[in-house]
MDAnalysis code that builds the backbone (N, CA, C; Angstrom):
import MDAnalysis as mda
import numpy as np

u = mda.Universe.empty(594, n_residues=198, atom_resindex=np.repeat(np.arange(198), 3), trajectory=True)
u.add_TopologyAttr("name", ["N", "CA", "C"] * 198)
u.add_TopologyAttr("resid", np.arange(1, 199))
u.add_TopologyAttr("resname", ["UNK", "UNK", "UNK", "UNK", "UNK", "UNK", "UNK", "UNK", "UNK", "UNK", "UNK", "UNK", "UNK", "UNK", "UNK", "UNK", "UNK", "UNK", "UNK", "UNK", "UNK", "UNK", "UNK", "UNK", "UNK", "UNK", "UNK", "UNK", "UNK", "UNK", "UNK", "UNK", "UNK", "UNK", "UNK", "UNK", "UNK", "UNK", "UNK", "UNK", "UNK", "UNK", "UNK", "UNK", "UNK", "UNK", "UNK", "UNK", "UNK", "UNK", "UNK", "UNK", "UNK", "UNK", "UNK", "UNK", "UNK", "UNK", "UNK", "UNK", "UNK", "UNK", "UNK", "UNK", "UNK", "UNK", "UNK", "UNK", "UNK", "UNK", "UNK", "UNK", "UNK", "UNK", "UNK", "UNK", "UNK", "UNK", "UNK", "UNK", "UNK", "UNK", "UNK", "UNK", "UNK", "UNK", "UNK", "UNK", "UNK", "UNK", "UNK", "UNK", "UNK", "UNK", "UNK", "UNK", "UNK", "UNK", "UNK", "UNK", "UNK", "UNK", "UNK", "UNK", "UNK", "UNK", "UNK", "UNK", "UNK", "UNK", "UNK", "UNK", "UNK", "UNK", "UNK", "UNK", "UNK", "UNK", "UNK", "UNK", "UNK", "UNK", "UNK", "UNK", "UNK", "UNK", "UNK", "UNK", "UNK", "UNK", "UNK", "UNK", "UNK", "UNK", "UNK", "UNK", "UNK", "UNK", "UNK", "UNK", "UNK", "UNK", "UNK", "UNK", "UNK", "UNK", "UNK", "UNK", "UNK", "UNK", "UNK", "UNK", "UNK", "UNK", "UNK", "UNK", "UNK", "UNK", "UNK", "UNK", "UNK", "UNK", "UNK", "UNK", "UNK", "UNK", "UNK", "UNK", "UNK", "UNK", "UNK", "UNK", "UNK", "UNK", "UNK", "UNK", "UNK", "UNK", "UNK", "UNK", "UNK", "UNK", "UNK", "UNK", "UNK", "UNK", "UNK", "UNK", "UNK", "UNK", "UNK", "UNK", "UNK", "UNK", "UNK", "UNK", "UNK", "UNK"])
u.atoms.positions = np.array([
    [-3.281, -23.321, 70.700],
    [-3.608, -22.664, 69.429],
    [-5.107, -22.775, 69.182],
    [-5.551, -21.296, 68.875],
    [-7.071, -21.796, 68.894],
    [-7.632, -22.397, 67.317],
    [-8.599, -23.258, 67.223],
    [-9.010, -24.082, 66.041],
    [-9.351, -23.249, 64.992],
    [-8.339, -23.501, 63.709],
    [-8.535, -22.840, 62.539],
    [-7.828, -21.996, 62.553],
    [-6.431, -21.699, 63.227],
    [-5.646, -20.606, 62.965],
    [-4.251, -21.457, 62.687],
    [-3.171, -21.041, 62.324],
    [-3.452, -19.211, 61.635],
    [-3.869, -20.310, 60.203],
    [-4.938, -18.845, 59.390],
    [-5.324, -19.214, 58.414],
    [-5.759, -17.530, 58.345],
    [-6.164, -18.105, 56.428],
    [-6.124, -16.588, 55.268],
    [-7.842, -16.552, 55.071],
    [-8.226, -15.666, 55.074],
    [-9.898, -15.742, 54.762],
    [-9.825, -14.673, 53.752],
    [-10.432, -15.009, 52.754],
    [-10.656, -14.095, 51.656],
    [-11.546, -13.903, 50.615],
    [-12.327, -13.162, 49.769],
    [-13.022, -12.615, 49.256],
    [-13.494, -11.505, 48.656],
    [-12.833, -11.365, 47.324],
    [-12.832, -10.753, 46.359],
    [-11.450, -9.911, 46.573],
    [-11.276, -8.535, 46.895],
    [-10.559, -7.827, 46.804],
    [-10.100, -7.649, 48.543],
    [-11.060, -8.734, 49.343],
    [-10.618, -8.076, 50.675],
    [-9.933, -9.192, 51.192],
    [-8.853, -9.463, 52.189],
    [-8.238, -10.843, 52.742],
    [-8.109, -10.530, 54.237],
    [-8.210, -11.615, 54.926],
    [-7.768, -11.621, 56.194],
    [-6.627, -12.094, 56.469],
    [-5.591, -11.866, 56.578],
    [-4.983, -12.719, 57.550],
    [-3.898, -12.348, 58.732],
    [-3.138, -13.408, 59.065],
    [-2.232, -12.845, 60.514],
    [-1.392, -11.876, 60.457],
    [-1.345, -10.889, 61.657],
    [-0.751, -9.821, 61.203],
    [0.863, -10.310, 61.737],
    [1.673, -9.962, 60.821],
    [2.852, -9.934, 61.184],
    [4.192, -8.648, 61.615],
    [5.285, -9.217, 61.999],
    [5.760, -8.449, 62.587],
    [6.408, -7.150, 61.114],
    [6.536, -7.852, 59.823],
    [7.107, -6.880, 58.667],
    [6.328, -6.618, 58.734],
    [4.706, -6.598, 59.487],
    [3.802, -5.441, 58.755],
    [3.870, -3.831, 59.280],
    [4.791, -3.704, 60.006],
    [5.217, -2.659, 61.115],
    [5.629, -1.170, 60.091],
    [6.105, -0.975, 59.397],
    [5.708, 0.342, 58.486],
    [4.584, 0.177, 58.170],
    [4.197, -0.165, 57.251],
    [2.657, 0.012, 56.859],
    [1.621, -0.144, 58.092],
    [1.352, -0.563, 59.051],
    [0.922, -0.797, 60.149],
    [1.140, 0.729, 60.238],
    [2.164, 1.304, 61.056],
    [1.896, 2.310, 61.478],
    [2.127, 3.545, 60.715],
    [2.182, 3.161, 59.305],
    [2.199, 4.722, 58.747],
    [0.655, 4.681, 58.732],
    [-0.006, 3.843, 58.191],
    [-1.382, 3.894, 58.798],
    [-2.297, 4.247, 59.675],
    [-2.036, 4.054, 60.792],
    [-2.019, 4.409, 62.011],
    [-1.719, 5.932, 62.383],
    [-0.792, 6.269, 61.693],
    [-0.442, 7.884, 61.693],
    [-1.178, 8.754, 60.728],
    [-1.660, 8.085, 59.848],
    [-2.100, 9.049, 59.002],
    [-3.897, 9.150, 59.559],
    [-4.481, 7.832, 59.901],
    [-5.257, 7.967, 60.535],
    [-6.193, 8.124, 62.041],
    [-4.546, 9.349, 62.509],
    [-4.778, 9.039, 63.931],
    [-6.127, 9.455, 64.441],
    [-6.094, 11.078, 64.031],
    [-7.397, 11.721, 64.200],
    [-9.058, 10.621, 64.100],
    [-8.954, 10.008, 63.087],
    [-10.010, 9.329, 62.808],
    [-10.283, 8.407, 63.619],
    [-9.468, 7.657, 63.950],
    [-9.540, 6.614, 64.820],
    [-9.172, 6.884, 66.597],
    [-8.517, 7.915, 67.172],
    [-8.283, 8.098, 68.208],
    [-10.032, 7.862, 68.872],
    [-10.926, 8.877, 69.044],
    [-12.301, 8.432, 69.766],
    [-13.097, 7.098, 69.571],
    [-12.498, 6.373, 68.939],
    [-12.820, 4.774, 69.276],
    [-11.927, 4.051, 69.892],
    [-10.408, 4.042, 70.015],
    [-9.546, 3.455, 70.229],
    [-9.277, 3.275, 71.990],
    [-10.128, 2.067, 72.535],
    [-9.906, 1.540, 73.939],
    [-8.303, 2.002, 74.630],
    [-8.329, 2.642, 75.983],
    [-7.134, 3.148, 76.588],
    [-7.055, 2.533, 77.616],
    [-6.122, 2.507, 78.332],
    [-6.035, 1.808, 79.648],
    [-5.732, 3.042, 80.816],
    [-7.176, 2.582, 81.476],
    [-7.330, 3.610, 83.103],
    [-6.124, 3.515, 83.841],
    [-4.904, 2.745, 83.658],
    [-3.946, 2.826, 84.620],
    [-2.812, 2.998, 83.613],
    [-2.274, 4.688, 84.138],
    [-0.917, 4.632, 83.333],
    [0.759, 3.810, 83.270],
    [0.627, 4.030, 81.911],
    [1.693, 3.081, 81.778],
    [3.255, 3.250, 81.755],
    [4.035, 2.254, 82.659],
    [5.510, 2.574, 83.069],
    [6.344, 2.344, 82.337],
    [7.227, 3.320, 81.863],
    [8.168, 2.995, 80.634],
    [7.734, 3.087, 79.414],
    [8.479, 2.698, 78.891],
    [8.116, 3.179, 77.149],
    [7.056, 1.981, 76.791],
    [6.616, 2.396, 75.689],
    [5.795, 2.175, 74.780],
    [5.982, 0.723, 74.106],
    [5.032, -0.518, 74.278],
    [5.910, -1.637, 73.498],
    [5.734, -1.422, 72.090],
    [7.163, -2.109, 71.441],
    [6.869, -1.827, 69.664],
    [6.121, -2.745, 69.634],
    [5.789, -2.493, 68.072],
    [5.028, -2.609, 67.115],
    [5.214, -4.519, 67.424],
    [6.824, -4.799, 67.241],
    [7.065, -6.359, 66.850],
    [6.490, -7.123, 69.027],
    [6.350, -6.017, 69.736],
    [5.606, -6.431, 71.546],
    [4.501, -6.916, 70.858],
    [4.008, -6.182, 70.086],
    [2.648, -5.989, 70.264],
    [1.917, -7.214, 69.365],
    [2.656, -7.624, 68.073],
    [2.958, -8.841, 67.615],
    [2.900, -9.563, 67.858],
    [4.007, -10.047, 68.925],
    [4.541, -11.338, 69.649],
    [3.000, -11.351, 70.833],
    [2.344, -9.924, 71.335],
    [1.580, -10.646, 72.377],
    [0.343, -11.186, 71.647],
    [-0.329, -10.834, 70.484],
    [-1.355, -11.005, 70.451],
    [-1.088, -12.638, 69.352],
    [0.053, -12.907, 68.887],
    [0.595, -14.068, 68.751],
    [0.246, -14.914, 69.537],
    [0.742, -15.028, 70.974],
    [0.186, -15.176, 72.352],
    [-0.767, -15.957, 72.254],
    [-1.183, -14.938, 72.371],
    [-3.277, -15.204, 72.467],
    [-3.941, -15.619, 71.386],
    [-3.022, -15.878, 70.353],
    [-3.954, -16.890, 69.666],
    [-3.092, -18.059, 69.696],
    [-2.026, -18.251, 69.902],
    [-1.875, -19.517, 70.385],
    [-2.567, -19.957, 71.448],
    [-2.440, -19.560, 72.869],
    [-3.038, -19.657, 73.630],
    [-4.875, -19.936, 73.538],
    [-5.678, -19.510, 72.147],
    [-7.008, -20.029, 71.920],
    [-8.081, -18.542, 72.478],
    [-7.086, -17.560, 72.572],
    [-8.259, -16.471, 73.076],
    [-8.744, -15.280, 72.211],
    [-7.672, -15.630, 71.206],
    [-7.761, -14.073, 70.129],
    [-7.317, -14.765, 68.508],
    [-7.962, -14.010, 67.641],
    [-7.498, -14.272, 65.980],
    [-7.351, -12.960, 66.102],
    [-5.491, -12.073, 65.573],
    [-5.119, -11.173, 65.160],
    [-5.042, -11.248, 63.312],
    [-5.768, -10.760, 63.074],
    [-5.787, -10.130, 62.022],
    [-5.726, -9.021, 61.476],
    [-4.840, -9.113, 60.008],
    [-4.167, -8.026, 59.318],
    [-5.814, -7.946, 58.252],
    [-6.260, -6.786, 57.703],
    [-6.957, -6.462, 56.728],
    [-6.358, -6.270, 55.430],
    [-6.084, -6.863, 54.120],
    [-5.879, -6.391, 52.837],
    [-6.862, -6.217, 52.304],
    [-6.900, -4.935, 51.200],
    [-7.599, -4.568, 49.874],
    [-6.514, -4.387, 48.883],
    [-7.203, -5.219, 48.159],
    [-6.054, -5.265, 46.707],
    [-4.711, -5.187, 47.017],
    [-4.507, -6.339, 48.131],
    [-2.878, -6.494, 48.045],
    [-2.161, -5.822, 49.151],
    [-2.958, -4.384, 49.829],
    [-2.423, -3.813, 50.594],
    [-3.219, -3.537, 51.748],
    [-2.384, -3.446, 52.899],
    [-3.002, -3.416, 54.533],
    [-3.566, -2.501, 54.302],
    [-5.008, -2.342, 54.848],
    [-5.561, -1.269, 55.040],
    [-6.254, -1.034, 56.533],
    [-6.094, -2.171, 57.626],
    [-6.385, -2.479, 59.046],
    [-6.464, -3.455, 59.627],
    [-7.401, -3.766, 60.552],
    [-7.280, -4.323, 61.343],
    [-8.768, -5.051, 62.112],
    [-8.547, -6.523, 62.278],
    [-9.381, -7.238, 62.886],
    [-9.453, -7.641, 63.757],
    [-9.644, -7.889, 64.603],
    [-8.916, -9.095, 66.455],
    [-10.557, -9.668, 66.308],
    [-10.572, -11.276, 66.468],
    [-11.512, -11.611, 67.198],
    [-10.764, -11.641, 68.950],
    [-11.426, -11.444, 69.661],
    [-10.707, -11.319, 71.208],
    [-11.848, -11.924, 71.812],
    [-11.067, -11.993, 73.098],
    [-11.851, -12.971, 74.792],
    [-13.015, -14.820, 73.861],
    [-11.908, -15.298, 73.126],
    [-12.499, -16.442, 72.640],
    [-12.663, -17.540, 73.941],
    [-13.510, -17.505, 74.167],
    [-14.501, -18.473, 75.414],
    [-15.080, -19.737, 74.860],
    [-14.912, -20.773, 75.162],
    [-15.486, -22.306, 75.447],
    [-16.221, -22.681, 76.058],
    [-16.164, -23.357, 76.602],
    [-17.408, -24.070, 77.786],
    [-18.704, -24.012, 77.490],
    [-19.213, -23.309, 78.327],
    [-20.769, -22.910, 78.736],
    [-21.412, -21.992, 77.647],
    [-20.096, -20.738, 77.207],
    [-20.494, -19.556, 76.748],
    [-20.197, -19.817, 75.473],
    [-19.268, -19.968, 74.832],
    [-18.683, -20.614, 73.159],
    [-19.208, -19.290, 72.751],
    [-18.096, -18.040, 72.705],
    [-18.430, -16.617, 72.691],
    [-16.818, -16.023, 71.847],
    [-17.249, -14.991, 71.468],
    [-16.288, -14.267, 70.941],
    [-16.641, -12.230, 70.971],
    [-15.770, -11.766, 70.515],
    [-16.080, -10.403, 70.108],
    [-15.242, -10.215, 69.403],
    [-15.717, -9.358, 68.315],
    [-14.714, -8.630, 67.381],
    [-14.926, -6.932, 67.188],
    [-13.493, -6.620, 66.797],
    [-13.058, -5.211, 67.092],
    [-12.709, -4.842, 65.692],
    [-12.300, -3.681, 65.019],
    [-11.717, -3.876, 64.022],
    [-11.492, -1.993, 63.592],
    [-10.990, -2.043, 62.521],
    [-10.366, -0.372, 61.837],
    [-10.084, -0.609, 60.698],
    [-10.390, 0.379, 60.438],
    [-10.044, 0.472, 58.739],
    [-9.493, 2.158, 58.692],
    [-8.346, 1.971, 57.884],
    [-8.010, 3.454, 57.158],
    [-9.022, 4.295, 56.496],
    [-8.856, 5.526, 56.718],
    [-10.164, 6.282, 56.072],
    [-9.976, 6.315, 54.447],
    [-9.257, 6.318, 54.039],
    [-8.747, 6.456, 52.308],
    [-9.724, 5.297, 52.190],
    [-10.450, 4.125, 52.682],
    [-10.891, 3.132, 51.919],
    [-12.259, 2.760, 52.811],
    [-12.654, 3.374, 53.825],
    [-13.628, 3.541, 54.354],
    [-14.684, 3.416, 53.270],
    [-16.146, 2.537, 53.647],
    [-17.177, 3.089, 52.812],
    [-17.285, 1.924, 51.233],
    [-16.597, 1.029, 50.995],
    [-16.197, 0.357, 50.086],
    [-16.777, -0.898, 50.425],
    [-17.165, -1.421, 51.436],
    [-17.580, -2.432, 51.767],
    [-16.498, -3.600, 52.731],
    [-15.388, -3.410, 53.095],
    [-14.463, -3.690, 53.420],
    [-14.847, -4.474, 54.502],
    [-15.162, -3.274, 55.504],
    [-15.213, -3.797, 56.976],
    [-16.528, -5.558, 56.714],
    [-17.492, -5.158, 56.761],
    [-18.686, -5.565, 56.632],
    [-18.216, -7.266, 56.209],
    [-17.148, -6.612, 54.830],
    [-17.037, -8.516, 54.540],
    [-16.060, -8.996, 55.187],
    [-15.418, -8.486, 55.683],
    [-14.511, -8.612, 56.719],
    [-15.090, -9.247, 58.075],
    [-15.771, -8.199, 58.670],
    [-16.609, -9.264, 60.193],
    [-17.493, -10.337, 59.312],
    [-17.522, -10.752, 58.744],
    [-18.973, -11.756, 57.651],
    [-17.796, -12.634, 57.945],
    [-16.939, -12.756, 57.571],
    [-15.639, -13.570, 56.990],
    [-15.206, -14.199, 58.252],
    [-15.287, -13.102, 59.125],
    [-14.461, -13.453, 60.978],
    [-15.129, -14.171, 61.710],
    [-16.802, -13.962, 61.556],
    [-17.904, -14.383, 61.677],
    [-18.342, -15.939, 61.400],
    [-18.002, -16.277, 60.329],
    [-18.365, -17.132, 59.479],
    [-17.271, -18.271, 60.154],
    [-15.847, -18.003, 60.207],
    [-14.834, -18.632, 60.678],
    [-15.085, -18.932, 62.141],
    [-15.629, -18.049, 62.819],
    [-15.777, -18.271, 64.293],
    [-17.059, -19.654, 64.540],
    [-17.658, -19.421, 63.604],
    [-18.994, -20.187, 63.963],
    [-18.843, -21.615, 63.287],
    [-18.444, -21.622, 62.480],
    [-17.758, -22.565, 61.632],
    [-16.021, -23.313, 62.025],
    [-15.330, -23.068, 61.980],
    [-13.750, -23.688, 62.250],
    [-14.145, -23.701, 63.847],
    [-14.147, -22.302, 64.381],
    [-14.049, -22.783, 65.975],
    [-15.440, -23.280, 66.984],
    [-16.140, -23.446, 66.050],
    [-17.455, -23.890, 66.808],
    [-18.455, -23.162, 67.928],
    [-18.073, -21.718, 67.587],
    [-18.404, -20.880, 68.301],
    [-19.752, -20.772, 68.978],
    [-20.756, -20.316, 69.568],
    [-21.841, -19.878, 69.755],
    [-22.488, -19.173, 69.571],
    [-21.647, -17.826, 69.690],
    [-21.947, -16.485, 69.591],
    [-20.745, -15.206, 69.259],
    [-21.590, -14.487, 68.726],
    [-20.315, -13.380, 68.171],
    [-20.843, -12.202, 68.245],
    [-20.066, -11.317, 69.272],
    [-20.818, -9.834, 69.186],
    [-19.217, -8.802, 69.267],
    [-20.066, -7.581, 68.210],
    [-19.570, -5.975, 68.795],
    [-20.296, -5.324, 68.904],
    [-18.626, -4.379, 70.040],
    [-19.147, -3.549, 70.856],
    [-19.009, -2.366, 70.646],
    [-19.851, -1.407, 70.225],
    [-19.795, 0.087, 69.335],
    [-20.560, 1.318, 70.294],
    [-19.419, 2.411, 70.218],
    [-19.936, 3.533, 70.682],
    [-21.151, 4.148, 70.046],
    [-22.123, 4.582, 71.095],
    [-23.250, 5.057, 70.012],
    [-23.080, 6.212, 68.962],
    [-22.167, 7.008, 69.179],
    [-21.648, 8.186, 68.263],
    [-20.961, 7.494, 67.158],
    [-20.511, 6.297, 66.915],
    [-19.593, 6.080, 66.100],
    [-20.420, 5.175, 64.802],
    [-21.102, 6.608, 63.898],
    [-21.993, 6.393, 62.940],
    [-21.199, 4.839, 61.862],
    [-20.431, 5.119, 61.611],
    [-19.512, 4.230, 60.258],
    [-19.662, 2.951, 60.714],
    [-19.565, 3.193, 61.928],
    [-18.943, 1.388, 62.674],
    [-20.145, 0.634, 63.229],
    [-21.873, 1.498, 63.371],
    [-23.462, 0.970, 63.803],
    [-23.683, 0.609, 62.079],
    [-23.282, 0.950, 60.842],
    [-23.641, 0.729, 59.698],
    [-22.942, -0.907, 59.605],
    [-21.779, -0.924, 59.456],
    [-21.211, -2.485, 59.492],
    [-22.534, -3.477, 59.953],
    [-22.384, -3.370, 61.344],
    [-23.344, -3.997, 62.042],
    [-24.954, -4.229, 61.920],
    [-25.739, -3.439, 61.088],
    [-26.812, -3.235, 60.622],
    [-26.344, -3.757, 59.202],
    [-25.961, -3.774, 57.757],
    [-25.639, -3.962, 57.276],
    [-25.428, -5.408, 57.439],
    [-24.978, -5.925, 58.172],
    [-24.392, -7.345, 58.240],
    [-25.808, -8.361, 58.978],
    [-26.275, -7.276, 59.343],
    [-27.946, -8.220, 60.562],
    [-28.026, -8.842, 62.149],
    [-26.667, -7.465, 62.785],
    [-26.207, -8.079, 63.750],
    [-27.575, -7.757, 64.781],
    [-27.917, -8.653, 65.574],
    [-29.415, -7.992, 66.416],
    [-28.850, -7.386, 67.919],
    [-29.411, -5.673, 67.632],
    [-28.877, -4.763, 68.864],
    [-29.268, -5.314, 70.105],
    [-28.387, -5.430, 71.524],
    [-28.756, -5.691, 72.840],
    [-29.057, -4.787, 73.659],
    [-28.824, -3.981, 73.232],
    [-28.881, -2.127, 73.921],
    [-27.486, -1.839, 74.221],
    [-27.526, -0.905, 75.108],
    [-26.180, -0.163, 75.985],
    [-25.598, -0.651, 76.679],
    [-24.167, -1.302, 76.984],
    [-23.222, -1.383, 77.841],
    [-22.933, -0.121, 78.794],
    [-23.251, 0.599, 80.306],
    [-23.033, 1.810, 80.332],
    [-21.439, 1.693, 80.666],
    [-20.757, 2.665, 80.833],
    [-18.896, 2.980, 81.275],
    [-18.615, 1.235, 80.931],
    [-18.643, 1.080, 79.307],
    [-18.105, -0.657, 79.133],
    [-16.801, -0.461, 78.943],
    [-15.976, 0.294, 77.886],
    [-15.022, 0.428, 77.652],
    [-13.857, 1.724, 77.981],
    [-12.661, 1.709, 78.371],
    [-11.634, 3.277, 78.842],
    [-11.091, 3.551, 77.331],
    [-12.032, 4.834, 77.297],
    [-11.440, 5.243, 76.092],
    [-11.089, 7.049, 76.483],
    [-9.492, 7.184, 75.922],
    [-9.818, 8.861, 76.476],
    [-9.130, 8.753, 77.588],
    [-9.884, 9.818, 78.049],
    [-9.846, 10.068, 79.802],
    [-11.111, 9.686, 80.454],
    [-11.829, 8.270, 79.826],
    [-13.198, 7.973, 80.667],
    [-13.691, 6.680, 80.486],
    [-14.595, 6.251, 81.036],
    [-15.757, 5.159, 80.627],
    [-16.430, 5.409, 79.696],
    [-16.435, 4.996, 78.805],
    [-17.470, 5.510, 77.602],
    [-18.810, 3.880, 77.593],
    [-19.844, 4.165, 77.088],
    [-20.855, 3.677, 77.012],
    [-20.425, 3.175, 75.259],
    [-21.053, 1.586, 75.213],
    [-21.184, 1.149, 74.313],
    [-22.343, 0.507, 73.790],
    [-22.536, 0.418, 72.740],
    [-24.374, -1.019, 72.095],
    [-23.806, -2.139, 72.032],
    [-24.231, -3.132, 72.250],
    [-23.682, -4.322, 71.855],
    [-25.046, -4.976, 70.624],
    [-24.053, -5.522, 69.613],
    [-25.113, -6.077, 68.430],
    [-24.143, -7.389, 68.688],
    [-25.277, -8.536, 68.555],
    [-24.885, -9.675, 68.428],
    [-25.419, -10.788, 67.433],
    [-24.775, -12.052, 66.850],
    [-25.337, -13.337, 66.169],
    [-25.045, -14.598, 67.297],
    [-26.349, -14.995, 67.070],
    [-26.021, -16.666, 67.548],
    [-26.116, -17.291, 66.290],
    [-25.506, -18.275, 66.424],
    [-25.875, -19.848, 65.640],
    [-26.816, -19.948, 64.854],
    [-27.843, -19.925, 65.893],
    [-29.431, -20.068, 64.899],
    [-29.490, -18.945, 64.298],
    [-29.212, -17.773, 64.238],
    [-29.464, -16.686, 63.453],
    [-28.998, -16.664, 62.457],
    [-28.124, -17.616, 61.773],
    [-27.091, -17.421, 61.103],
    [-27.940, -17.804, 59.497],
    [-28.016, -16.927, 58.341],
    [-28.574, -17.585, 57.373],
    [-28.260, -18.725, 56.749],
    [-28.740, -19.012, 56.077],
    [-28.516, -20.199, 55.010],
    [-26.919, -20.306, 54.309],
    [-25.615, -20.673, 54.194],
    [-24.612, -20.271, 53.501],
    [-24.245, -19.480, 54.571],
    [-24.065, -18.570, 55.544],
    [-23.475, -18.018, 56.468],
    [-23.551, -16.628, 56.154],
    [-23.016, -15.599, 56.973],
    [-23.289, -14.084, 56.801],
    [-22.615, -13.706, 55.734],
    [-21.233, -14.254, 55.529],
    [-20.625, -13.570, 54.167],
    [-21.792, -13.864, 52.756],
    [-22.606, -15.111, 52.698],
    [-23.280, -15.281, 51.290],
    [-24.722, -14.339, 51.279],
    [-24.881, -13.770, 52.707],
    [-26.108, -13.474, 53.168],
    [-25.781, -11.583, 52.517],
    [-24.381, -11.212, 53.214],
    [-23.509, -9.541, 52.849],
    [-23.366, -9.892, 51.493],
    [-22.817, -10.737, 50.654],
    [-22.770, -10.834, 49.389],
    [-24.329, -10.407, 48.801],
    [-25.323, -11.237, 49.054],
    [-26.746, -11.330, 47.992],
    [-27.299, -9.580, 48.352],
    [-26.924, -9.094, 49.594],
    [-27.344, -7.763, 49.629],
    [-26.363, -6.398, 48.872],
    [-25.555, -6.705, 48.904],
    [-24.845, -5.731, 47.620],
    [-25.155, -5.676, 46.676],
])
């Protein structure tokens, strides 16, 4: 189980926590309503897949998994009470590297509100703090205007281009990577740092 899970992170109107398997309607009426929006970010796998589709409660149980196992925090997104997406810190590393990345979505109905932003601050803050992290980066398509604002917004410092980093589609798509270390981290942590700038 990796250190500091499962646990609720929260602040103001937005909460983190584990996603569960009742979250499976709302999960995917979500998901449906915002397929369009979210399909050209959403990582695919270059090798097709045999048999059906795992549900919603597969998909649960694996990333359950992996945070027992110490490699992933699955997180559910609330605003005011109700799911509105989705967080994963993923590939949580020790040793040498004491690394993370985070991924995340938000429904478009609530896009633009500040959501995401205190959300990675929050994931951020927990990673560097509870799990003793090192470092914390995402990885963003350069077209994907909404999701370079989070990251600027929050003071993540750009590394440049990943080229063919992630299968999205029918391809390799090119990504930026923005990252925090440790020392970068302000005074009070990124959430008090996203707070004083609102």
């Amino acid at each position: 189980m990796a250190p500091g899970w499962p646990v609720v992170l929260a602040d103001g109107d937005v909460r983190l926590r584990p996603l569960r398997r009742r979250d499976a309607q709302a999960w995917m009426a979500l998901r449906a309503q915002n397929s369009a929006w979210l399909e050209p970010w959403d990582a695919t796998s270059p090798v097709p897949l045999h048999g059906p589709r795992p549900s919603f409660g597969e998909f649960v149980r694996s990333l359950n998994r992996q945070a027992r196992s110490g490699t992933a925090l699955p997180f559910a997104v609330d605003y005011q009470g109700r799911l509105v997406g989705q967080l994963t810190v993923a590939g949580i590393a020790y040793g040498s590297l004491r690394s993370a990345s985070i991924g995340y979505w938000v429904s478009r109905h609530v896009a633009g509100r500040g959501i995401i932003p205190t959300a990675v601050a929050m994931a951020s803050d927990h990673c560097f703090g509870a799990l003793g992290l090192h470092r914390v980066e995402v990885n963003i398509r350069p077209e994907n205007g909404p999701s370079l604002r989070v990251v600027e917004k929050l003071g993540f410092r750009d590394e440049g281009v990943r080229e063919r980093y992630l299968h999205i589609g029918d391809e390799w798509c090119d990504h930026r990577t923005f990252a925090l270390t440790v020392e970068e981290l302000p005074p009070g942590g990124l959430l008090a740092r996203w707070r004083a700038r609102r």
